[in-house]
C-alpha positions as CSV (number, residue, x, y, z in Angstrom):
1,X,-27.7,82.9,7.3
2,X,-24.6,83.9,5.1
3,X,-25.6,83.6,1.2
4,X,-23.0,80.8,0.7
5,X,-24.8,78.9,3.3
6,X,-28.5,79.3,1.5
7,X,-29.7,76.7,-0.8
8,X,-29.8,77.4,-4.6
9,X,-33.5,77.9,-5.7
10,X,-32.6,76.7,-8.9
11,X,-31.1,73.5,-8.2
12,X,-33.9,73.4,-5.3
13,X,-36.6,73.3,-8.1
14,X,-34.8,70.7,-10.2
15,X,-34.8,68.7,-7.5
16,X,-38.3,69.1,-7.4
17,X,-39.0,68.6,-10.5
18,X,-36.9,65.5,-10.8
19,X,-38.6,64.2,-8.2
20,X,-42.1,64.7,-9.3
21,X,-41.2,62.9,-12.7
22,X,-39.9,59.7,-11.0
23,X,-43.6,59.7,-9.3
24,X,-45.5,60.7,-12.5
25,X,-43.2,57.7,-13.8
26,X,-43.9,55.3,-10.9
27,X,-47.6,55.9,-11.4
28,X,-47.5,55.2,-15.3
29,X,-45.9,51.9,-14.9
30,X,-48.1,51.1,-11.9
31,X,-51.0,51.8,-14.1
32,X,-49.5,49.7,-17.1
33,X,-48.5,46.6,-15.0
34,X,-52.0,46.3,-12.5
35,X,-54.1,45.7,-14.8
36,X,-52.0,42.9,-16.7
37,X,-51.1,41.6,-13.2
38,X,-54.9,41.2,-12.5
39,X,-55.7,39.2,-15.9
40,X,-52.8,36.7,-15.4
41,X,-54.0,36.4,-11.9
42,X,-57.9,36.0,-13.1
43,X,-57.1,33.6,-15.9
44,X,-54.8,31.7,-13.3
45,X,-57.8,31.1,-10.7
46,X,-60.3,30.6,-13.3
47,X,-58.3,27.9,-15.0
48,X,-56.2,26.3,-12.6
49,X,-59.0,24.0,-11.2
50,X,-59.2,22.3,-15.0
51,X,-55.4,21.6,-14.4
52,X,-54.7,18.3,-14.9
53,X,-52.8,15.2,-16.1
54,X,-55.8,14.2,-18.4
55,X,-56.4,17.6,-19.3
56,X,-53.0,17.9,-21.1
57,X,-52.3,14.5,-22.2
58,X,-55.8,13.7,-23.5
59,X,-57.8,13.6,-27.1
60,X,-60.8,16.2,-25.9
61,X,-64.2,14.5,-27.0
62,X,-67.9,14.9,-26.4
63,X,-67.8,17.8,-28.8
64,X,-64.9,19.2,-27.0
65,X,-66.9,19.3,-23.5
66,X,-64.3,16.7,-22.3
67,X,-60.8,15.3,-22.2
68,X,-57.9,17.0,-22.8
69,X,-56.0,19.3,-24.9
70,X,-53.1,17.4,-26.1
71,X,-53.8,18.4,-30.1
72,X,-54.0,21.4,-30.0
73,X,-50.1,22.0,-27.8
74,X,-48.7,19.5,-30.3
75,X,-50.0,21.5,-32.8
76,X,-49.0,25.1,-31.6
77,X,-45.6,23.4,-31.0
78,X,-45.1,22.3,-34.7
79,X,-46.1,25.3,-35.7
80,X,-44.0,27.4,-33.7
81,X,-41.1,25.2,-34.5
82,X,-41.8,25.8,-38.2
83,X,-42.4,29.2,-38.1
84,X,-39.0,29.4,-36.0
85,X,-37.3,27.4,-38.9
86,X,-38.1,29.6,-41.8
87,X,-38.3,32.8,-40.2
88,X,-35.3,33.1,-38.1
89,X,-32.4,32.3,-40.4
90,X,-33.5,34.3,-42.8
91,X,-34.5,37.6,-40.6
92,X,-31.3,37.3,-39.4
93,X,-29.9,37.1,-42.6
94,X,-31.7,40.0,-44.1
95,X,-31.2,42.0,-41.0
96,X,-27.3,41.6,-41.1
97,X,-27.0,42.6,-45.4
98,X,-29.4,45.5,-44.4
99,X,-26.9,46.4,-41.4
100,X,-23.7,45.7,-42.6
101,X,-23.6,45.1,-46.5
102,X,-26.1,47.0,-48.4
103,X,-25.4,50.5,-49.2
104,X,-26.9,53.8,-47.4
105,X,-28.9,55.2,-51.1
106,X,-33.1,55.7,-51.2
107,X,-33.9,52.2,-51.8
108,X,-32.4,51.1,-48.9
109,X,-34.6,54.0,-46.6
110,X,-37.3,52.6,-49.1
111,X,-36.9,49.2,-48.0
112,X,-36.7,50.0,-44.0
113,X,-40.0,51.9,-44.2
114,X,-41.7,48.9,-45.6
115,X,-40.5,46.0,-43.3
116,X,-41.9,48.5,-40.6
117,X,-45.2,49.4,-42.5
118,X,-44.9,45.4,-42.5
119,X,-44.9,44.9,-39.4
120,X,-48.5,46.8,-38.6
121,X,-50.4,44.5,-41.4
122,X,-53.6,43.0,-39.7
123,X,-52.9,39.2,-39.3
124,X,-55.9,38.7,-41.3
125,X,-54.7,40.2,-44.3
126,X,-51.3,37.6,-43.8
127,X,-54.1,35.2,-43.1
128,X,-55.9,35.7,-46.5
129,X,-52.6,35.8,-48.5
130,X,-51.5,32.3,-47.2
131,X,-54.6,31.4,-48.3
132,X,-54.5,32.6,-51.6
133,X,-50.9,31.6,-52.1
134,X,-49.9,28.7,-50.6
135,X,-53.0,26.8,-50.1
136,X,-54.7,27.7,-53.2
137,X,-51.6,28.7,-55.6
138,X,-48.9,26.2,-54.9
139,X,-51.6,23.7,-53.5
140,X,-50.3,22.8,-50.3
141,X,-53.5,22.3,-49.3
142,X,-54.7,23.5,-45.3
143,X,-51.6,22.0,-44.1
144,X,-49.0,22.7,-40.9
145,X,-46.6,23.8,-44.1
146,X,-49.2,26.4,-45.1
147,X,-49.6,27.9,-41.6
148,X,-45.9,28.0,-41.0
149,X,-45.4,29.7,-44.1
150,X,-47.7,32.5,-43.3
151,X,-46.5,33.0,-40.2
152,X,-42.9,33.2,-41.3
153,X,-43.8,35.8,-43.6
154,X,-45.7,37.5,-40.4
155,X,-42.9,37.5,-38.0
156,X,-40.0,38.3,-40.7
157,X,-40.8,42.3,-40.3
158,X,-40.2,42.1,-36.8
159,X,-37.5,40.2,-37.1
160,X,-35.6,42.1,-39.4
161,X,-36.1,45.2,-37.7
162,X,-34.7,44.3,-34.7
163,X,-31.7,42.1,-35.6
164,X,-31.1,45.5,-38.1
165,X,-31.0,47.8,-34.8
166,X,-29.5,45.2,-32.3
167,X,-26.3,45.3,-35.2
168,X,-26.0,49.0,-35.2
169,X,-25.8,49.0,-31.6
170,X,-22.4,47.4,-31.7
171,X,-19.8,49.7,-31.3
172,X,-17.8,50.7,-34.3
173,X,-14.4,50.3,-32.9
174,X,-15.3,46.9,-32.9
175,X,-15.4,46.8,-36.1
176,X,-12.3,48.7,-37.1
177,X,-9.7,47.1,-34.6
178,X,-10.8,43.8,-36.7
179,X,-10.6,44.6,-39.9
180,X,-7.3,46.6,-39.2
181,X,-6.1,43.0,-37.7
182,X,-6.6,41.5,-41.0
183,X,-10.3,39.7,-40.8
184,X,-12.5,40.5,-44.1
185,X,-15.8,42.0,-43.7
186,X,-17.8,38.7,-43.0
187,X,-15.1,37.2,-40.7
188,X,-15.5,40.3,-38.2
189,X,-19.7,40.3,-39.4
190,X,-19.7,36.7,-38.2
191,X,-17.0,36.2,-35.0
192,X,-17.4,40.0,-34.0
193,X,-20.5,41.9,-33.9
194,X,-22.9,38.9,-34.1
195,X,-22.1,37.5,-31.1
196,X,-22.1,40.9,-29.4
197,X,-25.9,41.7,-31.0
198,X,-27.6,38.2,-30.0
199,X,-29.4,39.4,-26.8
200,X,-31.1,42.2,-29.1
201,X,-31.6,39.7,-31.8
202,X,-33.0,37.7,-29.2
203,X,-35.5,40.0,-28.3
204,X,-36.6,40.7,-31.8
205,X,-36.5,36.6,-32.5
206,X,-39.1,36.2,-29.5
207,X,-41.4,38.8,-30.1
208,X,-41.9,37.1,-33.3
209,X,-42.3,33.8,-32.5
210,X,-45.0,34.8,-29.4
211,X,-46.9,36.6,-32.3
212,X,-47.3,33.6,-34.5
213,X,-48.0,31.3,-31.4
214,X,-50.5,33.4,-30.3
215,X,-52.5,34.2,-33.5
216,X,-55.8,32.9,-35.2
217,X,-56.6,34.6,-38.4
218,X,-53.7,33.2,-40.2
219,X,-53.9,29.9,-38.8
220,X,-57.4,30.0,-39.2
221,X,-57.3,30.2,-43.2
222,X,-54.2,28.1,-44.1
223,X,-53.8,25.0,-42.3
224,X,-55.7,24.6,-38.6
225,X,-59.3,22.6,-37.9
226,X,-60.9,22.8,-34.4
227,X,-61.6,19.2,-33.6
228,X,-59.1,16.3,-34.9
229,X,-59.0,13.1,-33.4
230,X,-55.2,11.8,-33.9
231,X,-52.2,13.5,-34.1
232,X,-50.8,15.1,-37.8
233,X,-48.5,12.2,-39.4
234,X,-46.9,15.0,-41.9
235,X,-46.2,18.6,-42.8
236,X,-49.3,18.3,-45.2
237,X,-51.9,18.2,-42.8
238,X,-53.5,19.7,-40.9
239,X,-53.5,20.3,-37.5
240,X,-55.1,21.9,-34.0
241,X,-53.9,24.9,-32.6
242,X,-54.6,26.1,-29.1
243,X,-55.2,30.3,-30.1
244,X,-58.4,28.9,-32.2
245,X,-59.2,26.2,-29.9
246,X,-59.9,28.8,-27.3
247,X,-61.3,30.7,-30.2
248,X,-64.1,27.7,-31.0
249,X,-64.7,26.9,-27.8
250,X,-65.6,30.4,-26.3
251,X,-67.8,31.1,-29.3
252,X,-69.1,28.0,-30.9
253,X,-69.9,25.2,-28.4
254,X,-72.8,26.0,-25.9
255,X,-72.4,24.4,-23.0
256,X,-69.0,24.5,-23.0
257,X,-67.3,24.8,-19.0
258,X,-65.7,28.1,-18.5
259,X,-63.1,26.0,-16.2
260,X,-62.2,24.5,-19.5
261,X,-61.7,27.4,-21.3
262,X,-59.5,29.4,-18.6
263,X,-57.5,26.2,-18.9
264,X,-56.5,26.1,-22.5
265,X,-55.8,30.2,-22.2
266,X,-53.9,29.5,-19.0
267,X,-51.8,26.6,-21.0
268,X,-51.3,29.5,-24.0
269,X,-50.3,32.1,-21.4
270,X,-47.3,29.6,-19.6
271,X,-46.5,28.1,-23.3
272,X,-45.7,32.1,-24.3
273,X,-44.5,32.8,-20.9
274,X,-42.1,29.6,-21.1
275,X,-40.6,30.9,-24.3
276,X,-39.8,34.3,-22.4
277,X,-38.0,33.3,-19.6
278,X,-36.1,30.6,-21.9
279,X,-35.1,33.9,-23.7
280,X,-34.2,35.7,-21.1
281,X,-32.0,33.1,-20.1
282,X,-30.2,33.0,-22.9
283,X,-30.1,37.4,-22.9
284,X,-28.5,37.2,-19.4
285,X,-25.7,34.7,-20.7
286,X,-25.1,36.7,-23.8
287,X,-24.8,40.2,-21.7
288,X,-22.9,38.7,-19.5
289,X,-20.2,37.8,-22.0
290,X,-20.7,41.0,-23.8
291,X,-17.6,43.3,-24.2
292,X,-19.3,46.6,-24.1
């Protein structure tokens, strides 16, 4: 064989190599998703049999041992919703000064390092500071108000962080060809790169929110009780919560059927679930109108 005809050893040993990292990537991610894939799949046959009507338009009773579940959705819907309220308008808010106003000086690297240090708090410790602030402080008592506060104060880190990053993603030009056309620095903040960051604010918006629906310290000190039997009539009181329903009924009640409690985690798992695939809804739209 002519040497122009023999294969390169070099580029056959990148090839190689190539190949052997998509496999050792394969296997990671196969490693990553079985096992997550087996729990949804366990806590789906477990808890589909308690799947019912009753089950999730009922008052539970009987200590919990019967009826439904209906509290404790409204509940982790209110709170949610609240959290959503104060949280996301101004995370967004703070994330766009941070990205596009405030100047590049220490206090500003200051400030970055602790929304992230923020971020890896214990939800404990954001439990026991509602508690000391806003239900014993400002006396709002254990209240829906309480909780959502807390958890706003939780989820802002993440928040921030990510509307920060999904900003700075946006493609300079974009920001020069509008300000050379005339628009001031907010017009092209707010009709420019905005719209062209929501699927990254998007992300960092959900992430949030699944964190405070799915939490129990926090809840737990400010504004949730395991067993009420009507609905809350205001922001003042309190209210049930499914994360420390599951929480009270795997630990407190003996006796309690495990059919039941696969149930209310399976409700959790397609109430967190719903949100992302509402989200990714949105994402898909937002990309698909994206510019870059």
């Amino acid at each position: 064989m002519e040497d122009g005809l023999r294969p390169n050893p070099v580029l056959t040993a990148s090839h190689r190599q190539e190949k052997i990292s998509i496999w050792v990537l394969w296997l990671l991610t196969l490693i990553t998703v079985l096992p997550i894939v087996a729990i949804v799949i366990y806590i789906i046959v477990k808890g589909a049999p308690s799947i019912s009507w009753e089950f999730l338009t009922s008052f539970p009773r009987d200590g919990m041992r019967q009826g439904g579940i209906w509290p404790a959705i409204v509940g982790t819907f209110y709170l949610t919703l609240g959290t959503a309220l104060f949280s996301v308008p101004l995370g967004i808010a703070a994330g766009v000064y941070i990205a596009e106003y405030a100047p590049d000086n220490q206090w500003t690297r200051i400030i970055r390092i602790a929304i992230i240090n923020l971020s890896g708090i214990p939800s404990v410790v954001y439990g026991l500071f509602g508690l000391g602030v806003f239900v014993l402080f400002l006396k709002f008592g254990t209240s829906i108000l309480a909780s959502c506060l807390t958890l706003s104060i939780m989820t802002l880190p993440t928040i921030i962080s990510t509307t920060e990053e999904a900003l700075r993603q946006v493609p300079y030009s974009f920001r020069a060809v509008s300000r050379s056309l005339g628009a001031t620095r907010w017009q092209t903040t707010w009709r420019i790169v905005l719209p062209q960051a929501i699927p990254g604010i998007l992300t960092g918006v959900i992430l949030g929110l699944e964190r405070a629906a799915g939490e129990t310290a926090p809840i737990l000190f400010t504004g949730v009780s395991f067993f009420l039997p009507q609905l809350p009539g205001s922001i003042m009181d309190a209210t049930m919560a499914l994360p420390y329903h599951i929480f009270v009924i795997s630990t407190s009640i003996p006796g309690m059927p495990v059919q039941i409690q696969y149930g209310t985690v399976l409700v959790l798992l397609f109430f967190v679930l719903g949100m992302n695939i509402l989200a990714s809804i949105v994402r898909i739209r937002a990309r698909a109108r994206r510019q870059w």
